[in-house]
N, C-alpha and C positions, 0 to 999 in steps of 0.2 A: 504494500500500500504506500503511495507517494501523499505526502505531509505538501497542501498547497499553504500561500498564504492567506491569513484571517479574513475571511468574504462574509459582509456584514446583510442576516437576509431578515426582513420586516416582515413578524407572521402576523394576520389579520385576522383576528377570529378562534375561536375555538379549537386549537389543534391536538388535545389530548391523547387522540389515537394515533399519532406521530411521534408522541415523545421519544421512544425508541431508535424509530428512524432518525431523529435529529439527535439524539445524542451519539449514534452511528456517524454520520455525518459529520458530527465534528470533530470527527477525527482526520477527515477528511480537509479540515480549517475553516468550515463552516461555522459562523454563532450564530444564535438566531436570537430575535427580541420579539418581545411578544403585545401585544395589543388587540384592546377586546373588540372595536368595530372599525370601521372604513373614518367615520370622524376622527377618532385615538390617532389613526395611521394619516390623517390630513394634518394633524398638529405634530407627532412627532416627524414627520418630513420636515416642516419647517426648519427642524433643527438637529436631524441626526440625518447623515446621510447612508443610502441602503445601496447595497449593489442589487437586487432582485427580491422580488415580494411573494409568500407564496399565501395566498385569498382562501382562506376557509370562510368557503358558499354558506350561508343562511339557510336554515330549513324552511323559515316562515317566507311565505312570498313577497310581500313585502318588504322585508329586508334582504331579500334576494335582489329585487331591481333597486335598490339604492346599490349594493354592491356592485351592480353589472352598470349604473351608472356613473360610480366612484374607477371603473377598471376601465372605461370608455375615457375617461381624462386623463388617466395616469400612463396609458399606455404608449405613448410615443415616449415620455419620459423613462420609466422601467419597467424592466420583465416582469408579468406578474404571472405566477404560475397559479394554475387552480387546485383547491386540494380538498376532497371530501371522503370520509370513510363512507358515503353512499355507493351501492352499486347502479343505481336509475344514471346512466347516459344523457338524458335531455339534460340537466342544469351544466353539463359539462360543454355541451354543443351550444347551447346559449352563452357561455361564457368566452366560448373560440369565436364566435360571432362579433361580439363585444369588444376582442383583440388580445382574448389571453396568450400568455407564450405558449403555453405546453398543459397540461394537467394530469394528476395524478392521482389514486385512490391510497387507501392505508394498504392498499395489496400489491401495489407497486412493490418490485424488486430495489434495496438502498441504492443497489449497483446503476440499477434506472435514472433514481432522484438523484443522484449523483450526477450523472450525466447532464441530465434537464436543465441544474443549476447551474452546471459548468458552464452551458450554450448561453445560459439567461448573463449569467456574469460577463463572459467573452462578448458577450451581444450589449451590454450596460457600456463599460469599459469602450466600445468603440465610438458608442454615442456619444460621449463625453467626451472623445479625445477633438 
């Protein structure tokens, strides 16, 4: 396993069926920061900067389209990847819609999300430059 440097990823949402995965990850030089809604993640942007985001979708409908409308503005700005332990497919395709990078379930392979984040970061990093 190759040790990258520290890639800093803004979680949105409820990601507790990840912990695992993200602690996997960060071995990987991954940290993740965590924040409970699409709001939390509009203030701390202000003032921390993130190399890629990964979006845990809302159950409730409603607060599903505030996120697919928070992920429609952020997207030219950074990678947001989508991330739900659901197995129903539609909130994922409305999210690819919207402009997400990539998305993933809790059944994703780490080997996967590893991957997904690398492209989101390599993909940050050029926009910036």
């Amino acid at each position: 396993m190759r040790t990258r440097a520290a890639h800093h990823v803004l979680v949105v949402g409820s990601a507790a069926s990840f912990s695992p995965a993200f602690e996997e990850l960060g071995r990987y030089g991954y940290r993740f920061e965590e924040v409970a809604d699409t709001q939390a993640a509009r203030t701390y942007l202000l003032r921390h900067p993130a190399d890629a985001v990964l979006l845990c979708l809302p159950t409730a409908r409603a607060e599903a389209q505030g996120a697919f409308a928070w992920l429609r503005d952020v997207k030219e700005e950074l990678p947001v990847v989508v991330i739900s332990g659901e197995a129903d497919m539609q909130p994922y395709l409305a999210a690819m819609e919207c402009g997400a990078f990539d998305y993933f379930t809790s059944l994703t392979p780490v080997a996967e999300m590893e991957r997904v984040l690398a492209n989101a970061v390599r993909w940050r990093r050029q926009k910036v430059a």
